[in-house]
N, C-alpha and C positions, 0 to 999 in steps of 0.2 A: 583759729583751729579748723583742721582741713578735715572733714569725716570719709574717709577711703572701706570701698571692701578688700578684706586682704585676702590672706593667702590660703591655699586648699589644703588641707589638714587630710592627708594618708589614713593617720593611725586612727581618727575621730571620725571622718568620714562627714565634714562636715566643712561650710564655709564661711571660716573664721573674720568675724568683723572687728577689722581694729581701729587705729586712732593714729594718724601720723602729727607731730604736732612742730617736730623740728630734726633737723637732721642729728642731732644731737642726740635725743630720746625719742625711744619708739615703745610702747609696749601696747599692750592688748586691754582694753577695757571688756568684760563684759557683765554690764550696767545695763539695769531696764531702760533710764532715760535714752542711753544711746541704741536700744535696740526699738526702742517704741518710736523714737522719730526718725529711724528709717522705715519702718512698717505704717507708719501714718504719711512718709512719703510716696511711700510706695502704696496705697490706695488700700491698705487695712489689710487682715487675715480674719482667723476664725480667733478670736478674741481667749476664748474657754479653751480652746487646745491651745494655745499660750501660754497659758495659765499656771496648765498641770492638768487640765482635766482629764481621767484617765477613759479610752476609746479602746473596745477589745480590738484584736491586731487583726489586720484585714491584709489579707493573702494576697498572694500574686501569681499569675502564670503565664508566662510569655511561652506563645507558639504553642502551648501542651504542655509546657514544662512550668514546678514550680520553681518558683526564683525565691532565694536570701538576699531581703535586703538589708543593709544594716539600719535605713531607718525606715518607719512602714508610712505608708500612707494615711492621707487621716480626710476625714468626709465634714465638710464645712459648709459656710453658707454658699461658697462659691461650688459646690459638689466636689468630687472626688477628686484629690491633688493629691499630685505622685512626688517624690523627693529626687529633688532635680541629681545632682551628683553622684549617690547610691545607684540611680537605677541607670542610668548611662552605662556608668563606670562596669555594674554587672554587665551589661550588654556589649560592653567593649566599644566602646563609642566614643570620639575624640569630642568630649563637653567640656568646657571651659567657662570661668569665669570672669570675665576683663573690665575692671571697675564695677561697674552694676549689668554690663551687656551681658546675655547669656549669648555663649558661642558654640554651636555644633557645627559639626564637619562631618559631612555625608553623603557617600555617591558623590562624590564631586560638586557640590553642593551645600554653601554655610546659610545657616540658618542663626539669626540675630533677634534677639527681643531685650527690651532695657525692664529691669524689677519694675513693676507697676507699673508697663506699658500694653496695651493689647495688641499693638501692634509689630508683628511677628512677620522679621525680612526673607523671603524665601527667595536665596540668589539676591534677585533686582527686584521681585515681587514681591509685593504687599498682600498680607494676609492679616485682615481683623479680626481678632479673638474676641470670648465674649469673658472671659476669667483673665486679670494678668496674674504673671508669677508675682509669688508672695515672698517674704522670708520670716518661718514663725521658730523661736526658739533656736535661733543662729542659722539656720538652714532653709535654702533655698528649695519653695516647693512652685510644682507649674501643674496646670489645669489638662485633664485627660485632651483634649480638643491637641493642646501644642503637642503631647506625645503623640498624637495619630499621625500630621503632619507630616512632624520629623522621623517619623518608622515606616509612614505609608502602611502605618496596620490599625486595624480596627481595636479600641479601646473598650469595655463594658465594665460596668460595675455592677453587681448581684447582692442587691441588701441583705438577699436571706443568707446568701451564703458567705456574706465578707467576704466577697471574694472580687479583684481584677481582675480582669484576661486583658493581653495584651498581644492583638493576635485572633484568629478565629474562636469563635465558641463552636463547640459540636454541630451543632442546629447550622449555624452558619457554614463551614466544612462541610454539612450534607449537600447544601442547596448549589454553593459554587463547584464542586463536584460535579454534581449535575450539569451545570454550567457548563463544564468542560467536556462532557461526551457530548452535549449538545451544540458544543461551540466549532468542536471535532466533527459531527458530524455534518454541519451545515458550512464547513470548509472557514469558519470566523476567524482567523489568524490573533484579531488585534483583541478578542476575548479572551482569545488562549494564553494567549502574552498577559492580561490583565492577570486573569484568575490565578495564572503561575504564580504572577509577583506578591499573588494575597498570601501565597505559601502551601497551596493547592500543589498533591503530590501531581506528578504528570503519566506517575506509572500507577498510579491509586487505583485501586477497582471499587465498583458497589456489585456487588453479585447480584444482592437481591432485585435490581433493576435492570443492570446491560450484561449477568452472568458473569463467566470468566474472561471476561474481558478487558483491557486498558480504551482510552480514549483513541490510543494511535490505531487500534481495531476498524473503528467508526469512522477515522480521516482516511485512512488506509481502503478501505471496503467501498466507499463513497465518492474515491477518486478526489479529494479534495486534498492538491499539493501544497497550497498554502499551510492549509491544517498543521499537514504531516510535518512540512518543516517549522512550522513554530513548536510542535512537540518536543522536536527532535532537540533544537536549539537550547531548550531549556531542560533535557534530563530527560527527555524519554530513549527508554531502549525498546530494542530488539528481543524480548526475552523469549524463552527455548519453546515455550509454549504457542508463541505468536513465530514462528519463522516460515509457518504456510503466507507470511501476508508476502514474502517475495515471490511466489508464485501469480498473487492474487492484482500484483502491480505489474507481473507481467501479461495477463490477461486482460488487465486494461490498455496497455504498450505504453505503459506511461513509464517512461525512462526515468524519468527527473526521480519521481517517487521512488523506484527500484534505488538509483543511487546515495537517496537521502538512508534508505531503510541498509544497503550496506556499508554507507558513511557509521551509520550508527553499530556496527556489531553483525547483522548479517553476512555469514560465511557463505563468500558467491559459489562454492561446493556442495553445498548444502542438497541431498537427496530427499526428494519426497514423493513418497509412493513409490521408491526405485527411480525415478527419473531425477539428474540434477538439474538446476536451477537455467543452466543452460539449452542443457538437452527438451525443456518446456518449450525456452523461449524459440527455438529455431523449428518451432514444430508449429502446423496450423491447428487451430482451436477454435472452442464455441466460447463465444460470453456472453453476458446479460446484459445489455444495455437499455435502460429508459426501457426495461421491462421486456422486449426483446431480443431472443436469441440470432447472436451473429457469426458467422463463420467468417474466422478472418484470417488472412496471412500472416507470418510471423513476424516482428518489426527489429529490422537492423540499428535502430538506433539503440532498442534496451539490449539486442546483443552487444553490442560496441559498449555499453556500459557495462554490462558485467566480464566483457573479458579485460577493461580498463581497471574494476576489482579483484583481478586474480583468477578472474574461473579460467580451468585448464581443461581444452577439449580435448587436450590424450587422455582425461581421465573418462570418458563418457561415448554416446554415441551422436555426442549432437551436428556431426557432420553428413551421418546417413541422415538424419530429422531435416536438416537443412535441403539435403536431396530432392529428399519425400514431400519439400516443401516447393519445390524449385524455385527458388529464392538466391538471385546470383551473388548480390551483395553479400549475403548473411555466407556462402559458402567462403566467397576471398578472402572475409572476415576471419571465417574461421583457420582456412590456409595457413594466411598470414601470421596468425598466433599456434600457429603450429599442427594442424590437423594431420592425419594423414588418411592419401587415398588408396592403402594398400593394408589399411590395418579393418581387417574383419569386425565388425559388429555382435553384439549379443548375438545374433541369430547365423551369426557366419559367413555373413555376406558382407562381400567390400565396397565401399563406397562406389568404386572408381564402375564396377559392374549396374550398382545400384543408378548411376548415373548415366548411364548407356541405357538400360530400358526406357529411363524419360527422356532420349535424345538429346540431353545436354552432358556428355562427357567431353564436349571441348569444353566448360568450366572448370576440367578438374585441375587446373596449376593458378598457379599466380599471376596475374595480367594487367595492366590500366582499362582495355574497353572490352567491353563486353560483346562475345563474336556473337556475329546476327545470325539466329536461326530461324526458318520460318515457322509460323507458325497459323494457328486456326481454333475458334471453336465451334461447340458441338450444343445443340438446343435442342431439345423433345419434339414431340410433335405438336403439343401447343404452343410452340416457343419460347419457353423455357431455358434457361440457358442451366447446363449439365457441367456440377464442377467436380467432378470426379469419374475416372473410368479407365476403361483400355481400348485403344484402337486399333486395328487392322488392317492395311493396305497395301496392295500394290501398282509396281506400276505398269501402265498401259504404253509406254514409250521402250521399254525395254523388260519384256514380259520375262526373261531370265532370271534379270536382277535378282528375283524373288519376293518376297514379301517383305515386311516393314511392321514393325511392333511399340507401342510407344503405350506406357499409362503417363495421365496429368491428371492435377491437381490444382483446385484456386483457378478454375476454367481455362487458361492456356493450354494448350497441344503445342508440344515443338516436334517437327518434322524435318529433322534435317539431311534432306534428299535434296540429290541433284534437280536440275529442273526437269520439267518436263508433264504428264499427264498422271494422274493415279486415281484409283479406283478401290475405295473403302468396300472391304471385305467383313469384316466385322470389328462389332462395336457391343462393350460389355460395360454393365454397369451395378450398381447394387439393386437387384430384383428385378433386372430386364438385360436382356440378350436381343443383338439385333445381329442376321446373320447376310450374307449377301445382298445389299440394300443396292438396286438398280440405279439409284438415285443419287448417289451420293458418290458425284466423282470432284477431281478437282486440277488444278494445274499450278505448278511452282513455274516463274520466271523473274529471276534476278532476286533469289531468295525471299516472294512475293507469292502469299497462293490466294486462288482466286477459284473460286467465292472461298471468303477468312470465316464465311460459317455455314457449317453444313446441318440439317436437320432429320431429325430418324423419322421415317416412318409409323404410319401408328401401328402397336402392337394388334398380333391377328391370334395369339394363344396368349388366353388366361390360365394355368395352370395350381395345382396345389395338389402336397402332398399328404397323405392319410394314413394313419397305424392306429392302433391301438396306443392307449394311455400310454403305456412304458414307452412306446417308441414315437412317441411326439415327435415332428420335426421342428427344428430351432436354427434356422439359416443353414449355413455351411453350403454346397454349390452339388448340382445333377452336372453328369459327363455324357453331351448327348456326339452320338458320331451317325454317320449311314451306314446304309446295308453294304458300301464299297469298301470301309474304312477307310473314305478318301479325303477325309478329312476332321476333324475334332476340337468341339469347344466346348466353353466350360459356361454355366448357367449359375448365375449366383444367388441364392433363391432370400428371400425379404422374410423373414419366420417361417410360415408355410408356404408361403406363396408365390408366385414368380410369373414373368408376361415374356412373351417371345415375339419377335418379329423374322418370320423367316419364308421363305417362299414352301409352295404346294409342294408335297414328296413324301417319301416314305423315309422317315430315320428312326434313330435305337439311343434308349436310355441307358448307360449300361452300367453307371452306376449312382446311387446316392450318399456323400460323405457329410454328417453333420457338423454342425459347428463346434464339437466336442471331440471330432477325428471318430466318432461311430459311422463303420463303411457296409451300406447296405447293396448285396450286389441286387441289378434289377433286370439287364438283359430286355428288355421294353421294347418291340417296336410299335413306333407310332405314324399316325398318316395322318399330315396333315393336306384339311380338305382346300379346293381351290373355291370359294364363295366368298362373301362378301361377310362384314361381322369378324365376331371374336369368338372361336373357337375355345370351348372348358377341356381342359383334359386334366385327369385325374391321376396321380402317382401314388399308386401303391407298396407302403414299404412294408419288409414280413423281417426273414431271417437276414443275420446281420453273419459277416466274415469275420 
């Protein structure tokens, strides 16, 4: 007589042990002798829940959720055992039983153990249990330990509460939460990956600790692209609230992160503050880096990523930004996907003009190499290098020509004049004016200028402006010209204040415009003295026009 486990029972919910004895006749015994010497070969149960002893019914709840089993668990010597086929079967999970082997199939992955063996085949690995599976009262039960294994989730039992989790408890969900901004923010990828797979949401917030925040905030902000795309990978989004962080990856120039964060739902169109997403990136900016502020150019790779997401530069102005930047790549770039240099700007001005003031309007078409302009810059008078302004010159080779007008950006001057001799006229800057500087000539040969850097003079007027409370001055720029009007420039004043460099003579303020468009007329003449030092001179504003 052959003793077999047979077959799975649907409607019972339970795994039916029979008796083959010939092919002949089959039927089903279910007799204590033949249930008690499988259970004494299979290394015992809980003898009293055997029995009939009655156990109040102890709960279940997988991930959050409670579950229906059809049979409950029951708490023995061996601690808490879950009912093998019921709770699979709930969970949707391919459990089998084939002779006495228990067989799951999971992730790609079977998992074997024989009734009353502890030892549990993971794949080709061995894993030793400290409980084997039992079978008490026809049914197959196994020890919380094999269910954590095979679910990769944490199992607990709660004596007060009768209660299994199968899955996170609260307390736990608090702490790997945590785990997850902190894993986010220290760039941990293989945390991130972990704590997801525990069933940690990846768009979950705790307010009361990181605000309204997600985790991708923390990888995002921290520059940590590993972070970002393990978030991403596993379910984190973009949501409407978080879509400044495409700004804030582009201020890092960190491409990669820009394109994980518009892979994920980021609309490369997307305006913030009035500027789009583009219109940022082609523009120069300040960021925080390792605590200091840096001014930096705009980077052609995270353009080249979002116009590979769709962003449209006929909808914006990020080709005048690109100008303003003079950044050659980022303009072909923009060309090439369609820009145009004859389509006026917010403010009404066309690229193609805007590119002429900074001497590179041979950039404005589409080309392979980039024409060579010459160029130069410009340093203080303690040598400093000046990355912003507007220059002046003409030239000494051909005094007709005229004069020569260029503002730059990100320290380059492009000067693209024939060769020959020139002679800087003036040079304007934010809260310094330098006017006729003796000193600062230079010569182009072979689109080569020499000296590639010229330095100002030190200033010989301190200046500042004074009113009364209501008419505070707050930048905006004084229009100083001479008693000839033979000439006129424009002073850009720092709040009040403002420094000049300009030779001994008699000239006229003739007026002050604030930074708000308030025009104060002043009609001023002033004399500056020929001595050595820094001359104070005082600007008094009254009635306004």
């Amino acid at each position: 007589m052959d003793w077999k486990l047979g077959k799975w029972s649907l409607d019972r919910g339970i795994w039916e042990v029979g008796q083959v004895m010939s092919s002949e006749r089959k039927w089903i015994y279910w007799i204590g002798t033949a249930l008690l010497a499988i259970v004494v070969a299979t290394g015992g149960s809980d003898l009293s829940f055997a029995a009939g002893k009655a156990q109040p019914p102890i709960n279940v709840v997988v991930d959050g959720a409670k579950t229906s089993l059809a049979v409950n668990p029951y708490l023995g010597k061996e601690g808490i055992m879950l009912p093998y086929a019921t709770l699979f079967q709930a969970l949707k999970i391919d459990a089998r039983l084939e002779r006495k082997t228990l067989v799951v199939r999971r992730a790609n992955t079977v998992y074997k153990i024989d009734i009353g063996s502890t030892k549990l085949m993971v794949g080709n690995r061995q894993v030793r249990l400290t409980t084997a599976p039992v079978i008490v009262n026809g049914r197959v039960f196994v020890p919380k330990r094999y269910v954590e294994l095979v679910l990769d989730k944490q199992v607990t039992y709660d004596a007060k509460l009768n209660l299994v989790t199968i899955g996170l408890t609260e307390k736990a969900k608090l702490a790997l939460q945590k785990m997850l901004f902190e894993a986010a923010r220290l760039g941990d990828a293989a945390t991130i990956e972990k704590v997801v797979k525990q069933g940690i949401d990846p768009n979950g917030k705790l307010k009361q600790i990181y605000l309204d925040n997600t985790a991708l905030v923390y990888a995002v902000n921290n520059n940590r692209t590993a972070a970002v795309r393990a978030l991403i990978k596993n379910g984190a989004k973009v949501i409407e609230s978080e879509r400044y962080l495409g700004t804030r990856a582009i201020s890092l120039q960190n491409a990669e992160i820009l394109g994980l964060l518009l892979d994920a739902g980021l609309d490369p169109n997307y305006r913030e503050y009035g500027n789009t997403l583009l219109e940022t990136a082609s523009t120069i900016s300040s960021t925080v880096l390792e605590l200091s502020e840096v001014t930096q150019g705009p980077s052609p790779a995270v353009v080249e990523t979002l116009l590979k997401h769709g962003a449209d530069p006929g909808l914006d102005d990020s080709l005048a930004r690109a100008i303003g930047s003079q950044n050659y790549s980022i303009i072909q770039l923009l060309l090439r996907a369609g820009a145009k240099t004859d389509k006026p700007d917010r403010f009404g001005q066309l690229p193609y003009n805007m590119a002429a003031s900074y001497n590179i309007q041979r950039w404005m078409s589409i080309q392979n190499d980039q024409p060579k302009i010459p160029t130069f810059v410009m340093e203080d008078d303690q040598g400093v290098r000046i990355h912003t302004g507007a220059v002046a010159f003409r030239s000494l080779s051909a005094p007709s020509s005229g004069s020569y007008y260029t503002n730059w950006s990100l320290d380059t001057i492009y000067a693209d004049v024939p060769d020959g001799s020139y002679q800087v006229t003036e040079h304007r800057m934010y809260g310094q004016t330098t006017l006729f500087p003796s000193s600062m000539s230079f010569t182009v040969k072979d689109g080569v200028i020499s000296p590639s850097v010229q330095r100002l003079p030190t200033p010989n007027v301190a200046g500042k402006i004074v009113g009364d409370p209501s008419k505070q001055a707050i930048g905006g720029h004084l229009e100083l010209t001479n008693e000839q009007a033979s000439f006129y420039s424009i002073i850009e004043v720092d709040g009040d204040h403002f420094k000049l460099s300009i030779p001994p003579g008699q000239y006229k303020l003739a007026r002050y415009t604030s930074s708000n468009g308030t025009v104060y007329p002043l009609n001023k003449a002033i004399t500056i003295e020929n001595k050595d030092g820094v001359q104070e001179l005082i600007v008094q504003i009254g009635e306004i026009l």
